[in-house]
GULUM-965654 format. One record per atom (N, C-alpha, C): residue number from 1; residue in three letters; chain; atom name; x, y negated, z. Coordinates in pm, whole numbers, plus 50000, padded with zeros to 5 digits. Layout:
N
k, r, c, a, x, y, z
NUM, ala, A, CA, X, Y, Z
...
//
This chain:
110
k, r, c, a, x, y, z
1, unk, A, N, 20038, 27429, 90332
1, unk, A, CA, 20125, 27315, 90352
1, unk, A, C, 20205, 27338, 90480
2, unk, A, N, 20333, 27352, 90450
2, unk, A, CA, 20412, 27365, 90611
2, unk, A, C, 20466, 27183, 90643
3, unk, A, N, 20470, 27183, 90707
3, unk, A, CA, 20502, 27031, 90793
3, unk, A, C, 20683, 27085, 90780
4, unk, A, N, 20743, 26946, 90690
4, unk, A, CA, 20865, 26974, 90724
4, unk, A, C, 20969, 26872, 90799
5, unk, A, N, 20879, 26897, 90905
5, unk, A, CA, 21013, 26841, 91041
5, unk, A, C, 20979, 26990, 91117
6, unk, A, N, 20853, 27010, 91116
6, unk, A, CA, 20895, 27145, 91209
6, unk, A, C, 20873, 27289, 91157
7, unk, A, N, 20820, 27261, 91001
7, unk, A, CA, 20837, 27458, 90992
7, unk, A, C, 20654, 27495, 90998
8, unk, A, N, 20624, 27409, 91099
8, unk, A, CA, 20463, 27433, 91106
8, unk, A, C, 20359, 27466, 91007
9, unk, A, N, 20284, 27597, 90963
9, unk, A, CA, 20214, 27593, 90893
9, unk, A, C, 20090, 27515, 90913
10, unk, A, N, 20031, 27437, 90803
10, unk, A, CA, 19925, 27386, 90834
10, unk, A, C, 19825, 27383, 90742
11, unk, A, N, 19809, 27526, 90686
11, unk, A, CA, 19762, 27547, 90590
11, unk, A, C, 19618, 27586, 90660
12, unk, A, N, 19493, 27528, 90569
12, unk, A, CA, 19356, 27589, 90639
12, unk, A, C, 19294, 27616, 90510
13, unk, A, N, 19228, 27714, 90501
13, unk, A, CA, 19086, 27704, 90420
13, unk, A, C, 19024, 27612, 90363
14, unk, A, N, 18999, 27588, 90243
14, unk, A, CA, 18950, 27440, 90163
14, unk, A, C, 18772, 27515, 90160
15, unk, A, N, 18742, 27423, 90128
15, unk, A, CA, 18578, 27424, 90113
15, unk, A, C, 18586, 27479, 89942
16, unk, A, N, 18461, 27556, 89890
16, unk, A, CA, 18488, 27543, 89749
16, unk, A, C, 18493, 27456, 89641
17, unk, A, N, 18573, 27450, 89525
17, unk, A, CA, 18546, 27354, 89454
17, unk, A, C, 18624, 27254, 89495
18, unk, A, N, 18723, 27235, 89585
18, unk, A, CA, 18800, 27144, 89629
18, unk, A, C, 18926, 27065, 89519
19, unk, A, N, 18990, 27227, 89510
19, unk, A, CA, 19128, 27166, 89418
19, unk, A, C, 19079, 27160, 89282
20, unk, A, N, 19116, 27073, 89221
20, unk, A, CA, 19065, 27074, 89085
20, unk, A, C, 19203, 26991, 89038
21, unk, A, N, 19306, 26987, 89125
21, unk, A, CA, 19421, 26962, 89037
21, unk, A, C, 19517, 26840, 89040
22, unk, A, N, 19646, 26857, 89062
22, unk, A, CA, 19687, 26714, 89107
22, unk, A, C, 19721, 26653, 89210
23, unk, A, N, 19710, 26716, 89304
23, unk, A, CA, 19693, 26622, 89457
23, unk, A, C, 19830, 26540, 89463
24, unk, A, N, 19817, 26419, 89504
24, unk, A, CA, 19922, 26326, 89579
24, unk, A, C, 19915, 26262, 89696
25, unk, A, N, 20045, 26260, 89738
25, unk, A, CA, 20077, 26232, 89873
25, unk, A, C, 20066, 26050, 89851
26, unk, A, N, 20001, 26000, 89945
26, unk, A, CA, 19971, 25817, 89936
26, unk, A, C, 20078, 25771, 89982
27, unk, A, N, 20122, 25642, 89952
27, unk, A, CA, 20263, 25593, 89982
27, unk, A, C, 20258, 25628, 90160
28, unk, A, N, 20206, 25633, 90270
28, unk, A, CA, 20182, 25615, 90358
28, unk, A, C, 20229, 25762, 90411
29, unk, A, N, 20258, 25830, 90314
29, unk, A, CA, 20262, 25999, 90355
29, unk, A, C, 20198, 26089, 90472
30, unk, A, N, 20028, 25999, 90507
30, unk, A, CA, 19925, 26044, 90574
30, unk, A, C, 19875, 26102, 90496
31, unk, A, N, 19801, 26096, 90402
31, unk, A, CA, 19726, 26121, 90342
31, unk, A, C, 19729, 26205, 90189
32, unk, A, N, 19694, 26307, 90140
32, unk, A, CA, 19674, 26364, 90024
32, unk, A, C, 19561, 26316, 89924
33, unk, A, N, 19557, 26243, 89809
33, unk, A, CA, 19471, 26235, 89744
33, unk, A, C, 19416, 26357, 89627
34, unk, A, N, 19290, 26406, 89589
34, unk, A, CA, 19281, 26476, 89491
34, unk, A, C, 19148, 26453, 89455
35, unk, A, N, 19111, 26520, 89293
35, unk, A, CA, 19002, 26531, 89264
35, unk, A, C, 18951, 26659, 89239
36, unk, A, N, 18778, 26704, 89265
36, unk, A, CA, 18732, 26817, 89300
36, unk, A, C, 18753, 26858, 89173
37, unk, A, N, 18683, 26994, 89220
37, unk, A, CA, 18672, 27120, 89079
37, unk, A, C, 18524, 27053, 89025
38, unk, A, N, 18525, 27133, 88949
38, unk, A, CA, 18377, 27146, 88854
38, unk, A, C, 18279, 27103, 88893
39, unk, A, N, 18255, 27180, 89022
39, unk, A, CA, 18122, 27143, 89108
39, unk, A, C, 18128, 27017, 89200
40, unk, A, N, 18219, 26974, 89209
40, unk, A, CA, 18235, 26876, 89334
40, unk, A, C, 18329, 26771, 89259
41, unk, A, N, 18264, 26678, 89172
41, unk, A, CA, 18344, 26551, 89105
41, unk, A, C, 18316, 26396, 89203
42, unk, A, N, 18404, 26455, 89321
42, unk, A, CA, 18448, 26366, 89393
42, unk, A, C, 18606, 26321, 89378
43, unk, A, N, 18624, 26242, 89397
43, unk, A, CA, 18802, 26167, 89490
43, unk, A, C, 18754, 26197, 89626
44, unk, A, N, 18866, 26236, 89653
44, unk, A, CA, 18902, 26259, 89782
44, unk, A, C, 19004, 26260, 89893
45, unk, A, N, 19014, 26181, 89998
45, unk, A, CA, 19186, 26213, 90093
45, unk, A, C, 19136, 26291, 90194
46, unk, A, N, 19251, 26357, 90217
46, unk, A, CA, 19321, 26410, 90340
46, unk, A, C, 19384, 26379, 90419
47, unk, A, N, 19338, 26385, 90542
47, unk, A, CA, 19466, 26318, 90621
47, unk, A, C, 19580, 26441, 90637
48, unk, A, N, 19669, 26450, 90635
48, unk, A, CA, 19762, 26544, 90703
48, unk, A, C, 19760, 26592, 90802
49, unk, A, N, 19793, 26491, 90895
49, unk, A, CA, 19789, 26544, 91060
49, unk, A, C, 19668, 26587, 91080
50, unk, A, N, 19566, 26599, 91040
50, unk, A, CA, 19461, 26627, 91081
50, unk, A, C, 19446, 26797, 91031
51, unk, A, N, 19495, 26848, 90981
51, unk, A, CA, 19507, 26981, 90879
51, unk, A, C, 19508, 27052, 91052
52, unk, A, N, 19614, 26996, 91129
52, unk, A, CA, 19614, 27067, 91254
52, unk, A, C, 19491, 27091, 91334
53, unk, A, N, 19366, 27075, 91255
53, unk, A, CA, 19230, 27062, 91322
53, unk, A, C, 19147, 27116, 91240
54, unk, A, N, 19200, 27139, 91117
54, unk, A, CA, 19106, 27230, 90992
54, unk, A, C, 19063, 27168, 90902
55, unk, A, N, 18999, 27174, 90838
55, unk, A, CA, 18975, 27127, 90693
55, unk, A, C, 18893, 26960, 90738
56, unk, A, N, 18999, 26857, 90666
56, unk, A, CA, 18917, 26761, 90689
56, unk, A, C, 18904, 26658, 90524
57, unk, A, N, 18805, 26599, 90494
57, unk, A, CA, 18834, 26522, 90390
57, unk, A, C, 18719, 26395, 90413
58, unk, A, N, 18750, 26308, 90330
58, unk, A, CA, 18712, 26176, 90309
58, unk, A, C, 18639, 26111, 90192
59, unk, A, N, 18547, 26166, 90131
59, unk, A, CA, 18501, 26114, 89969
59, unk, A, C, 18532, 25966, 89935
60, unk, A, N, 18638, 25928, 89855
60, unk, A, CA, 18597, 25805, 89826
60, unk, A, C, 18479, 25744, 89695
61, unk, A, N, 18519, 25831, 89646
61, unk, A, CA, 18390, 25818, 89512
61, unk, A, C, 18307, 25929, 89435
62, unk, A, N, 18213, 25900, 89376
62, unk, A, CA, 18197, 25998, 89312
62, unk, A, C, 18236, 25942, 89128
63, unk, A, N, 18235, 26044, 89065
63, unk, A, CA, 18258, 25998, 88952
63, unk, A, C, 18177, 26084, 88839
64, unk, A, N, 18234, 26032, 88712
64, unk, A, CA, 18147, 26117, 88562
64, unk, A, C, 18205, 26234, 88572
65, unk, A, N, 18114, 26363, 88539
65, unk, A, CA, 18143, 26474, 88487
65, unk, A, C, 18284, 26466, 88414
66, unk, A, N, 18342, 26564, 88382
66, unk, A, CA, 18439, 26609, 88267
66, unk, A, C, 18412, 26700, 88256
67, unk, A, N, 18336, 26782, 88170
67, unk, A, CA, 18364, 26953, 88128
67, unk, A, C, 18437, 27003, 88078
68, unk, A, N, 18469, 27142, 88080
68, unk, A, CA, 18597, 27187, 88008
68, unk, A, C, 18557, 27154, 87886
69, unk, A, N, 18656, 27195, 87767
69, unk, A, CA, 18649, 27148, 87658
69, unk, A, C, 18589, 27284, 87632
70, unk, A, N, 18636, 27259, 87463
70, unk, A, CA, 18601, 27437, 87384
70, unk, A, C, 18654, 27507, 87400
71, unk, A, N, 18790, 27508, 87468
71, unk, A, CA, 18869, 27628, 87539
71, unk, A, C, 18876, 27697, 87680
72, unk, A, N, 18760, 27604, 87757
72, unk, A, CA, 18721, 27643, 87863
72, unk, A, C, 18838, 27593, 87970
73, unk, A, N, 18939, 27442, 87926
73, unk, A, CA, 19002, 27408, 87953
73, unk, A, C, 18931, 27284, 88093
74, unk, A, N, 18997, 27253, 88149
74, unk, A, CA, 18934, 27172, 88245
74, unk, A, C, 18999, 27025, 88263
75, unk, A, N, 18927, 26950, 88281
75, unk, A, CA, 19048, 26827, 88280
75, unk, A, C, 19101, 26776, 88418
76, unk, A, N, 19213, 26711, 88404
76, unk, A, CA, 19299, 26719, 88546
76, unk, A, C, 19286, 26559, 88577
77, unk, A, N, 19196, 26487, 88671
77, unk, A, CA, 19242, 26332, 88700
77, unk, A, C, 19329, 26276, 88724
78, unk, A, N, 19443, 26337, 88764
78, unk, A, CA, 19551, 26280, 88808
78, unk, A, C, 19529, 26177, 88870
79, unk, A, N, 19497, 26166, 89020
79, unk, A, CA, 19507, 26029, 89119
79, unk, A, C, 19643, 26007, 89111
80, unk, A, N, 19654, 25894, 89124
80, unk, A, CA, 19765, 25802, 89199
80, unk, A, C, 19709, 25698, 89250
81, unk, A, N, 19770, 25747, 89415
81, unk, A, CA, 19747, 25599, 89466
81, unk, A, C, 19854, 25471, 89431
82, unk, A, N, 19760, 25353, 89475
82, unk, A, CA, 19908, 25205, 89436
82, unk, A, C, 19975, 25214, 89522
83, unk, A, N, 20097, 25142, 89481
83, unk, A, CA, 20185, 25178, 89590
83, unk, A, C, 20206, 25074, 89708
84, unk, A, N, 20038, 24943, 89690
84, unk, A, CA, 20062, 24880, 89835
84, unk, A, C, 19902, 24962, 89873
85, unk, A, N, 19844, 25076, 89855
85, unk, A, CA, 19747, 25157, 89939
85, unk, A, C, 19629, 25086, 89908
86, unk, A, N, 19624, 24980, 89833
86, unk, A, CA, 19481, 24931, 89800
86, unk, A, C, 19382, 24989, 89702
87, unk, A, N, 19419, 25074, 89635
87, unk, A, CA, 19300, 25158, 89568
87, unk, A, C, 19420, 25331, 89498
88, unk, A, N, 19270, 25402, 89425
88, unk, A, CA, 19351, 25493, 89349
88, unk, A, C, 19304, 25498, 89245
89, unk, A, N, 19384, 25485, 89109
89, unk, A, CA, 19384, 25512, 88970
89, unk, A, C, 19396, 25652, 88948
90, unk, A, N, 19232, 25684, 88866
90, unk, A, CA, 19221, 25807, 88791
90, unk, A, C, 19161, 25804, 88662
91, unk, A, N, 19195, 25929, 88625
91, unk, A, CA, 19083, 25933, 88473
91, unk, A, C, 18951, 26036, 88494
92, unk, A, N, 18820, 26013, 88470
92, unk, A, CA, 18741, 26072, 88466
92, unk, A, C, 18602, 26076, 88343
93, unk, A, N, 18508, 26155, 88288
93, unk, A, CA, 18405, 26171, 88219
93, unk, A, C, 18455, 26174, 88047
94, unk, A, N, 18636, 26268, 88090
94, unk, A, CA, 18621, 26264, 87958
94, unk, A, C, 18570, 26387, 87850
95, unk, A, N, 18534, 26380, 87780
95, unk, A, CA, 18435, 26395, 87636
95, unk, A, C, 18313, 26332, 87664
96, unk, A, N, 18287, 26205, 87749
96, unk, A, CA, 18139, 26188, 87742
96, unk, A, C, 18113, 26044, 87728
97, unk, A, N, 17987, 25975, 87739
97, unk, A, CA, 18030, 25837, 87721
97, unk, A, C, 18079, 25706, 87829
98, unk, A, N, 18109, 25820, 87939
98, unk, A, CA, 18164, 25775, 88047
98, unk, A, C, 18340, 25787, 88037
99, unk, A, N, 18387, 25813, 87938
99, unk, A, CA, 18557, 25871, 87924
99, unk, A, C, 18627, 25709, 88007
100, unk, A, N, 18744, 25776, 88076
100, unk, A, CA, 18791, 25642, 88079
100, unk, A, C, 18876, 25639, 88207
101, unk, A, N, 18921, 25523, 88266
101, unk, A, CA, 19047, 25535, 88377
101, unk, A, C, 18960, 25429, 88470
102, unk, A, N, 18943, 25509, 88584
102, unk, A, CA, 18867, 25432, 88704
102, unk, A, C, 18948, 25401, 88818
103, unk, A, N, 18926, 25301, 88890
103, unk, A, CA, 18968, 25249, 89029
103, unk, A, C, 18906, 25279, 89115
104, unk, A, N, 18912, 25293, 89237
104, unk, A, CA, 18835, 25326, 89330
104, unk, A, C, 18910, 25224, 89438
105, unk, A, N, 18868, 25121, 89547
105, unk, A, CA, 18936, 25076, 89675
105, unk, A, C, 18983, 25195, 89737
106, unk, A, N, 19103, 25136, 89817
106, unk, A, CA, 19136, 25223, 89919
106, unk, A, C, 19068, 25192, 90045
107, unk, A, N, 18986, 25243, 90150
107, unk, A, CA, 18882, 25241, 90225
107, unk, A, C, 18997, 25177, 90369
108, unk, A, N, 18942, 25055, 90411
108, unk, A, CA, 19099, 25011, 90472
108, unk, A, C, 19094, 25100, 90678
109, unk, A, N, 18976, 25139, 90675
109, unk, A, CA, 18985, 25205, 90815
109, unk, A, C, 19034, 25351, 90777
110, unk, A, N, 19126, 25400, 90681
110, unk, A, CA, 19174, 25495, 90655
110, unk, A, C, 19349, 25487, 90723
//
């Protein structure tokens, strides 16, 4: 991620299992939302400015499995946060009997 007012790289090392796809920027453009890979079926933010300090994140939830399908395909949650910062809409546990579109609050000391 380069910072574009100044060019700054602020790219660090993710922990594993991090990206699993999707990430969005919160109306607030602090923060990155995403959901983990395979191993790590969390929501999660980022603060930005903080990248200048190394890998930082925030769990807001945990959620249902999704496994890949029969193609070894993986499924993508697509967060979005709302656009007054009070929670984030995703989809998670689908093929299971958890399938479905979850809310999570937005954590307000964020």
């Amino acid at each position: 991620m380069t910072d574009w007012r100044t060019g700054e790289d602020l790219c660090v090392p993710c922990p594993p299992e991090r990206w699993g796809g999707h990430p969005q920027a919160a109306p607030d453009s602090r923060h990155l939302v995403t959901c983990g890979g395979q191993n790590f079926d969390c929501l999660y933010a980022i603060e930005i400015e903080g990248l200048r300090r190394g890998w930082n994140e925030r769990i807001l939830c945990r959620y249902p499995p999704s496994p890949p399908d029969q193609y070894g395909l993986s499924v993508n949650h697509h967060p979005h946060v709302l656009p007054d910062m009070s929670g984030v809409l995703f989809t998670a546990g689908l093929g299971g009997p958890e399938e479905g579109v979850y809310l999570v609050e937005w954590p307000r000391d964020l």
